[in-house]
DRENPA-3360 file (N, C-alpha, C; in nm, 2 decimals, always signed):
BEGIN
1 = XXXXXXXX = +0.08/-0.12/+0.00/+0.00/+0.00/+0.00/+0.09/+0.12/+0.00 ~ +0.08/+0.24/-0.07/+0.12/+0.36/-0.07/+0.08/+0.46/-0.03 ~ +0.12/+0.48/+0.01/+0.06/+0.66/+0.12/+0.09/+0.75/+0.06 ~ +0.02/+0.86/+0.09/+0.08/+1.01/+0.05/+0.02/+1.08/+0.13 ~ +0.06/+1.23/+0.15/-0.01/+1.32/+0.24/-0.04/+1.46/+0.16 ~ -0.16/+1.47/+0.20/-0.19/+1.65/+0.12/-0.12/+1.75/+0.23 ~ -0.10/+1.86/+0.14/+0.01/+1.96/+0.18/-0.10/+2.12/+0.14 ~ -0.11/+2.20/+0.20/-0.17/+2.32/+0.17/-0.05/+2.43/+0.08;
9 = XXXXXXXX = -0.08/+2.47/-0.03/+0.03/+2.54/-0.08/-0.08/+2.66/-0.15 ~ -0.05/+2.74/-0.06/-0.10/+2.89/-0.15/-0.27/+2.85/-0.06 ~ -0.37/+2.85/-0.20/-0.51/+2.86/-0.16/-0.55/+2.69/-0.23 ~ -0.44/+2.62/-0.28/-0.46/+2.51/-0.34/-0.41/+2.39/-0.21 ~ -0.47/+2.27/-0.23/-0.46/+2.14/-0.14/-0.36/+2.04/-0.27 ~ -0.27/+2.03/-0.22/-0.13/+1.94/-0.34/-0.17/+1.78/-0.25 ~ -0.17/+1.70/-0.32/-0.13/+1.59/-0.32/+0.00/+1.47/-0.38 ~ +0.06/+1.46/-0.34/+0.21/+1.42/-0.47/+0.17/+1.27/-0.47;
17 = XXXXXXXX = +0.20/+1.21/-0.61/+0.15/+1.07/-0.65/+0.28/+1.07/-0.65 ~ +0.30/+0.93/-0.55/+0.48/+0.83/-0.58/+0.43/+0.74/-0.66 ~ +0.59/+0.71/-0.72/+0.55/+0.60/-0.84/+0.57/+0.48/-0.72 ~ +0.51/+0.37/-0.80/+0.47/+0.25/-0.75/+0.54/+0.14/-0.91 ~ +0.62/+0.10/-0.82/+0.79/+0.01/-0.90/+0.79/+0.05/-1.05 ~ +0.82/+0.23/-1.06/+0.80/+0.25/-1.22/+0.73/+0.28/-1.22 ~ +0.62/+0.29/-1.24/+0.47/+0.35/-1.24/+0.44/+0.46/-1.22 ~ +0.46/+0.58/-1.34/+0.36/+0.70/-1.24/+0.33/+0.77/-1.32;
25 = XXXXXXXX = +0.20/+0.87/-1.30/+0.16/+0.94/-1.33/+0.26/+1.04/-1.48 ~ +0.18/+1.04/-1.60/+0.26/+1.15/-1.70/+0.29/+1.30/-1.66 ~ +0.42/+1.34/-1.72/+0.43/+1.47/-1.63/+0.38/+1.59/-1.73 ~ +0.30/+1.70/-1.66/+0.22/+1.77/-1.73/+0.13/+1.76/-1.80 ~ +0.06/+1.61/-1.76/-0.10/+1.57/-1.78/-0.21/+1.66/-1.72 ~ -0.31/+1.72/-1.83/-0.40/+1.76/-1.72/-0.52/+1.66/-1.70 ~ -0.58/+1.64/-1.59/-0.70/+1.54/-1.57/-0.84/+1.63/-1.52 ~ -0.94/+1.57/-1.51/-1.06/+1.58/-1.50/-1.05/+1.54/-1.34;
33 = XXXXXXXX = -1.10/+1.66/-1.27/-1.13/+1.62/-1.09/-1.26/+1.56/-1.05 ~ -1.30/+1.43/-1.04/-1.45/+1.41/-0.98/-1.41/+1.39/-0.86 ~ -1.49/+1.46/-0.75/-1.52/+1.46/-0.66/-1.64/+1.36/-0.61 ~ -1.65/+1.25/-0.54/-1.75/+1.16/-0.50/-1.79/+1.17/-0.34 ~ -1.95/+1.15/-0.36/-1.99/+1.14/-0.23/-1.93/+1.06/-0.09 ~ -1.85/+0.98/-0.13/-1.82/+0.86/-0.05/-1.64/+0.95/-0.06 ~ -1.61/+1.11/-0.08/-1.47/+1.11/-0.03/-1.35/+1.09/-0.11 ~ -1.45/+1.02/-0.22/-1.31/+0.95/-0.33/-1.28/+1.04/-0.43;
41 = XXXXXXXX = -1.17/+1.09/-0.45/-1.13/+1.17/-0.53/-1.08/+1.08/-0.65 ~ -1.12/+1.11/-0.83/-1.13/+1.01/-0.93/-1.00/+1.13/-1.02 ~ -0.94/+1.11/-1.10/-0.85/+1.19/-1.20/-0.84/+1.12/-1.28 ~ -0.89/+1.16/-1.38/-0.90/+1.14/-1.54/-0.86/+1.22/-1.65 ~ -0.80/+1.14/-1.70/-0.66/+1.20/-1.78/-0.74/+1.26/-1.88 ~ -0.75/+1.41/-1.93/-0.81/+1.49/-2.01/-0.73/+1.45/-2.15 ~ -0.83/+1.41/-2.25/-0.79/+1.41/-2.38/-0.84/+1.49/-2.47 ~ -0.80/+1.53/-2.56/-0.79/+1.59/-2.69/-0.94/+1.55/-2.76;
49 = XXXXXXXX = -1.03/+1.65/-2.80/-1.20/+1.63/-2.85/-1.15/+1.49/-2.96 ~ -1.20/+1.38/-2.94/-1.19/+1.28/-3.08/-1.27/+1.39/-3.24 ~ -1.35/+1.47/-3.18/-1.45/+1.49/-3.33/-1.41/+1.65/-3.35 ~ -1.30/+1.69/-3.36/-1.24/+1.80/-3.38/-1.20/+1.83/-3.48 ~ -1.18/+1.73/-3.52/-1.06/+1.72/-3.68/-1.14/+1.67/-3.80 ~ -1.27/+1.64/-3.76/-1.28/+1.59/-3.89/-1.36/+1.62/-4.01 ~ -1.39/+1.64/-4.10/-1.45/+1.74/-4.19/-1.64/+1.72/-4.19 ~ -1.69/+1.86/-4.22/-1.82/+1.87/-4.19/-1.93/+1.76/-4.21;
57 = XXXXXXXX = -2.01/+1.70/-4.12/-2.03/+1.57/-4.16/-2.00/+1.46/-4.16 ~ -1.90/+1.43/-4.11/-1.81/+1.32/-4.16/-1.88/+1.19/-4.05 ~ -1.89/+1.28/-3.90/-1.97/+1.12/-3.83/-2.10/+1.11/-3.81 ~ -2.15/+1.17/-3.93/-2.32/+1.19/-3.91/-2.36/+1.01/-3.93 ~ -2.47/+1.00/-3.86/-2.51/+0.85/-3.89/-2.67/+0.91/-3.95 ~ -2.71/+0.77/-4.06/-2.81/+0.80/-4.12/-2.93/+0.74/-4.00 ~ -3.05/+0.87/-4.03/-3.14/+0.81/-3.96/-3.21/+0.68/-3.99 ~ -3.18/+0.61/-3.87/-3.28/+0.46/-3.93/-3.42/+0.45/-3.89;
65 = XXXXXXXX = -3.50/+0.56/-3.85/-3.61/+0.55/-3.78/-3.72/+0.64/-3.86 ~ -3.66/+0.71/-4.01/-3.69/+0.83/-4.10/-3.85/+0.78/-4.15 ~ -3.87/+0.65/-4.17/-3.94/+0.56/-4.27/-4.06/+0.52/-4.19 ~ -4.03/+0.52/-4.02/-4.16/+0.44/-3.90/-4.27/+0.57/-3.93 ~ -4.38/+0.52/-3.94/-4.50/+0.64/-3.93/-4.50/+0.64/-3.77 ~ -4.56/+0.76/-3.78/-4.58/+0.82/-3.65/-4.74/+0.83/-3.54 ~ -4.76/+0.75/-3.47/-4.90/+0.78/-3.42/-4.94/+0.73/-3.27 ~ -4.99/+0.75/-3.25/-5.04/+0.81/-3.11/-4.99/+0.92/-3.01;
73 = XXXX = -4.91/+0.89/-2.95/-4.85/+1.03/-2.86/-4.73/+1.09/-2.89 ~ -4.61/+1.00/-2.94/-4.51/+1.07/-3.00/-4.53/+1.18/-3.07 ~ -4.63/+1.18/-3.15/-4.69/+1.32/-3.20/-4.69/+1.43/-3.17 ~ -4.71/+1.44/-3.03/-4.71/+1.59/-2.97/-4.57/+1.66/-2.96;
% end
């Protein structure tokens, strides 16, 4: 098991991740903070939009539902 201790620096709460046999954390990753009811703090490595690059349309999917008639309450 690995420990670590939060440290107050400035108005921010630091945490330092040790590596574990080789193991650690990329340096100047930024991640995603979820905060959980249960205390647990989650970091999730922020990635790059997948649908950013690719030209207008490109991941449109065809409607497959274009052709069902429509009746009773969906209607409204």
């Amino acid at each position: 098991m690995i420990i670590t201790k939060s440290r107050l620096q400035e108005s921010s709460v630091v945490i330092t991740l040790p590596s574990d046999n080789g193991k650690k954390p990329s340096e100047n990753q930024e991640y995603i903070v979820v905060y959980s009811e249960d205390r647990t703090i989650t970091l999730v490595p922020k990635i790059e939009d997948p649908f950013s690059g690719g030209e207008e349309a490109e991941y449109y999917e065809k409607d497959e539902w274009g052709d069902v008639a429509l009746e009773g309450r969906e209607i409204l």
